[in-house]
N, C-alpha and C positions, 0 to 999 in steps of 0.2 A: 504494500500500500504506500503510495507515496505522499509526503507531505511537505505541503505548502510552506513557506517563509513566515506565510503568515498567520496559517494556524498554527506554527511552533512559537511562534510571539504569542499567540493567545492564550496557548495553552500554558505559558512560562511568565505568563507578564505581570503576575508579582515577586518569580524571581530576578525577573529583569529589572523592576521597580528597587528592588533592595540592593542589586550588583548598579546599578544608577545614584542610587543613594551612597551608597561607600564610594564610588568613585569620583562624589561631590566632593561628600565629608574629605576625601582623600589628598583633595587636588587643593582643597582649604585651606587644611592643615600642611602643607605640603609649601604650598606659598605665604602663608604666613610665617611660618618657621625659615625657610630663607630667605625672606624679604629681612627678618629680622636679625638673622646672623651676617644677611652682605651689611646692613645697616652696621652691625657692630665693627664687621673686616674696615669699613672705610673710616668709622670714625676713629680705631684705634690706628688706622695706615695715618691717617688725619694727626693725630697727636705724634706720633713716633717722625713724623715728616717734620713739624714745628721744633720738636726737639733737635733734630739734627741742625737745623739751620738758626738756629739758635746759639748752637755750641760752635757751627762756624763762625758766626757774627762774633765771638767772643774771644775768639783766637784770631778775627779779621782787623779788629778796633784797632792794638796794639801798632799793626804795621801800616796800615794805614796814616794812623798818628805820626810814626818814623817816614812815611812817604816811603817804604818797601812794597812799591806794587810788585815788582815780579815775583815776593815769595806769598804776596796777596794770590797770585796768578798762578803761581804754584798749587798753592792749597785747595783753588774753584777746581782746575787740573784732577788733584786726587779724587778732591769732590763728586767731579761728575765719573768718575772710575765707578762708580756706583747706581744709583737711579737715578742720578740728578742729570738735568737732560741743557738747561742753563744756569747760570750764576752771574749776576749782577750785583757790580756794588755801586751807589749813589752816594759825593758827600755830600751833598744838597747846592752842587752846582756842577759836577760835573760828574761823565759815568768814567769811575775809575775803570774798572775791568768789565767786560761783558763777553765771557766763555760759554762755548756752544758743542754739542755733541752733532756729529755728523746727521743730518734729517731735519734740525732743527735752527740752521744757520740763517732761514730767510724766512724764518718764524717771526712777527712783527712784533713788537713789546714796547707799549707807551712809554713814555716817562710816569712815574705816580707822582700823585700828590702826597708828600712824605704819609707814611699811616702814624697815626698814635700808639700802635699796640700791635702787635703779633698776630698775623693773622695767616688763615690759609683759605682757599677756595678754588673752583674747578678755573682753569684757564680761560679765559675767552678764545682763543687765536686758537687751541690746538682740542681735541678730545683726549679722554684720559692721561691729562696732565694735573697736577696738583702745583697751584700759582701762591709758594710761602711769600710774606714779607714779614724782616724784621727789621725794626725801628733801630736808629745806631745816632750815637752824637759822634765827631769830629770835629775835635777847637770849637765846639762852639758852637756849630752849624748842623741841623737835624737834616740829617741819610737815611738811605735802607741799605738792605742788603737783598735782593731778588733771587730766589731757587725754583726752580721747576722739575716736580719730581714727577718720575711717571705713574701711573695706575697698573702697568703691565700686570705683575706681581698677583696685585690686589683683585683686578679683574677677572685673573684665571682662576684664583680662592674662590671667587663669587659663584663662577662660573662651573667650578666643582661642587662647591655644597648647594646649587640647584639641580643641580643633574643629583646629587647623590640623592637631597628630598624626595625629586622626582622618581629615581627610582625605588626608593622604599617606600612610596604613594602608590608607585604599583604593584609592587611585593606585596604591601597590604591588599590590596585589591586580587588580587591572582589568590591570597590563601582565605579570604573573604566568600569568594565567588567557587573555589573549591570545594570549602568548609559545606554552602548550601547546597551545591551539586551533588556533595556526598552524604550528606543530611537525604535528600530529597530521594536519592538512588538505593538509599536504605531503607527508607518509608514507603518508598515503591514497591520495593521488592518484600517486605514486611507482609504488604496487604496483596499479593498475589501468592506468597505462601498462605496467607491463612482464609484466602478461597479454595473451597476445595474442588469446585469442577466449573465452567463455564457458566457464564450468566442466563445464558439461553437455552440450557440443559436442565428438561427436570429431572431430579434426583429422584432414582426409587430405592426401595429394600422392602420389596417384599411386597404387600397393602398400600402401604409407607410409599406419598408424593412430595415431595417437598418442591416447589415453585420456584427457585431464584427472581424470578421477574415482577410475579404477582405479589413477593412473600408470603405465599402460603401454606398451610399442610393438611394433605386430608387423605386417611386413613377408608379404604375400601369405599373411595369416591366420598365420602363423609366427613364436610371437614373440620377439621380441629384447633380450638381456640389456643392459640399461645400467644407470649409476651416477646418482645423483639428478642431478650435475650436466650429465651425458651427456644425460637424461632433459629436464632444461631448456632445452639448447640444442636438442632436438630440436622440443621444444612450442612454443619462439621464432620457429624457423623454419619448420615448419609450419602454423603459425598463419596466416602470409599467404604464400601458395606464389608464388615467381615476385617479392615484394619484397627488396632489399637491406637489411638489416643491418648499420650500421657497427658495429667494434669495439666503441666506446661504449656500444650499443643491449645487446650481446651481453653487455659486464662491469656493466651496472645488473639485466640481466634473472639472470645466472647465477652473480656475485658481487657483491650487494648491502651486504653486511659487509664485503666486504674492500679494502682501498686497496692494498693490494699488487699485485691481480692487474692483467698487461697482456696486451701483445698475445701472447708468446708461450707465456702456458696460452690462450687460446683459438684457437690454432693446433694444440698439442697435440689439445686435444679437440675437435675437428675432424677431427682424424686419428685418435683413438681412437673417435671415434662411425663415422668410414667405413668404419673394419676389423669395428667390429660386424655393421653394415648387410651388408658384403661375406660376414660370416660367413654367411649366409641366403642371399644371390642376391648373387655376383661385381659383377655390373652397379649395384649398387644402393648403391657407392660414389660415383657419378655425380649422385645427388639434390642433394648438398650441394655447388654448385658454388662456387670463391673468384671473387670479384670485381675485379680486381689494383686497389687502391687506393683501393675502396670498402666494403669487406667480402667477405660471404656471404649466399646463397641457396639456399632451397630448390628446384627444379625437377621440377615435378610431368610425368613421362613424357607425349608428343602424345596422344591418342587418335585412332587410327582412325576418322571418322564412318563410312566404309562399313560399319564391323563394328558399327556401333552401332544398335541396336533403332530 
């Protein structure tokens, strides 16, 4: 029998509904959690970048003071041996030094208006650049000193722990959407063990009809009042006349929900299904024989061959 796309969505569409659900929740959590750790990578790239250029400026003042540009020049040199991509220094009238890492020689870079304070922020002229200034006096006259550090580093970090979210958002998802699959595959196969013949099959043993379809039972055309679960243990063991049934078999087919029931409701009903049967034909308490130690069975009456067509 073949099936459709879209009867398999129908007949699935509240486990579709719940594997749609986690892979919201997933995708959620998933971007909140790296939006909040790149947040973290840049604001610490942010502070660790101020600090270096900071500790330049501090080692810069000194020779500036003396007019030693070339070991000023030296120092931006080792400087940019690192992330730093420019280095600038301003006395507040002229640019002493302005060193460049190959890529970024015709990168354009205003004059500032001196800063007050220490600052950092993204470059204007370049992407994944980080644009420090720190404030510097000289005799007298208020400078900076300009760094441009790049983001490489920091954007492949970013760029790691979103992929790695992402794929533990779907990792989650994949043991989520398993989890149900094999829930469902268990439940399935659960309630096809404890049918015991085709839906469209009447059951006999004997006198003994039992209906799948209509739910019914009647006893040499005569029929017989039971209670669903009277109904059940009837169709359980009718279903293969002549096999044993242990208790087990008995409390999965006729109490599937409940963890309560034991052995003494299916002895009960047992005895209230053979008062029914007896209600119709005395003898016909006899069907449902106990097994001492292995359950019950149904017992489909001999037939006669000689009377038999």
């Amino acid at each position: 029998m073949t099936v459709s796309v879209r009867d398999l969505i129908h007949r699935n569409r509240g486990l579709l509904l719940l594997v749609l659900l986690a892979v919201l929740l997933a995708g959620v959590g998933a971007s909140v959690f790296s939006s909040a750790y790149v947040r973290v990578l840049h604001r610490g790239f942010e502070d660790r970048s101020l600090a270096y250029a900071q500790a330049f400026a501090a080692s810069a003042i000194p020779w500036v003071d003396r007019g030693e540009t070339e070991l000023l020049r030296s120092a931006a040199l080792l400087f940019l041996a690192g992330s730093a991509r420019y280095v600038q220094v301003w006395d507040g009238s002229d640019l002493l030094i302005d060193e460049r890492v190959n890529g970024y020689r015709d990168l354009t870079l205003e004059p500032l208006e001196t800063p007050l304070a220490s600052s950092a922020g993204q470059s204007a002229d370049a992407t994944n650049l980080l644009d420090v200034r720190v404030p510097i006096e000289i005799q007298g006259s208020a400078g900076y000193i300009r760094v441009g550090v790049g983001r490489t580093s920091v954007a492949a970090q970013a760029r790691s722990a979103m992929a790695a979210a992402a794929g533990s958002a779907l990792g989650f998802v994949a043991l989520f959407a398993g989890g149900l699959v094999f829930a469902r595959s268990r439940g399935a196969r659960g309630h096809r063990d404890s049918e015991p013949m085709a839906a469209d099959t009447i059951l006999q043993a004997g006198g003994l009809a039992v209906d799948p379809v209509r739910k019914t039972v009647e006893l040499d055309g005569r029929p017989v009042s039971v209670t669903p679960k009277q109904y059940k243990l009837l169709e359980l063991l009718a279903g293969e006349p002549g096999r044993v049934f242990s208790e087990e078999d008995i409390l999965a087919a006729a109490w599937p929900d409940s963890p309560y029931a034991d052995a003494k409701d299916i002895k009960q009903y047992v005895y209230l299904v053979r008062r029914r049967l007896a209600e119709v034909d005395p003898e016909a308490k006899r069907l449902i024989e106990t097994v001492p130690g292995f359950g019950y069975r149904m017992v489909a009456p001999a037939v006669d061959q000689d009377l038999t067509p």
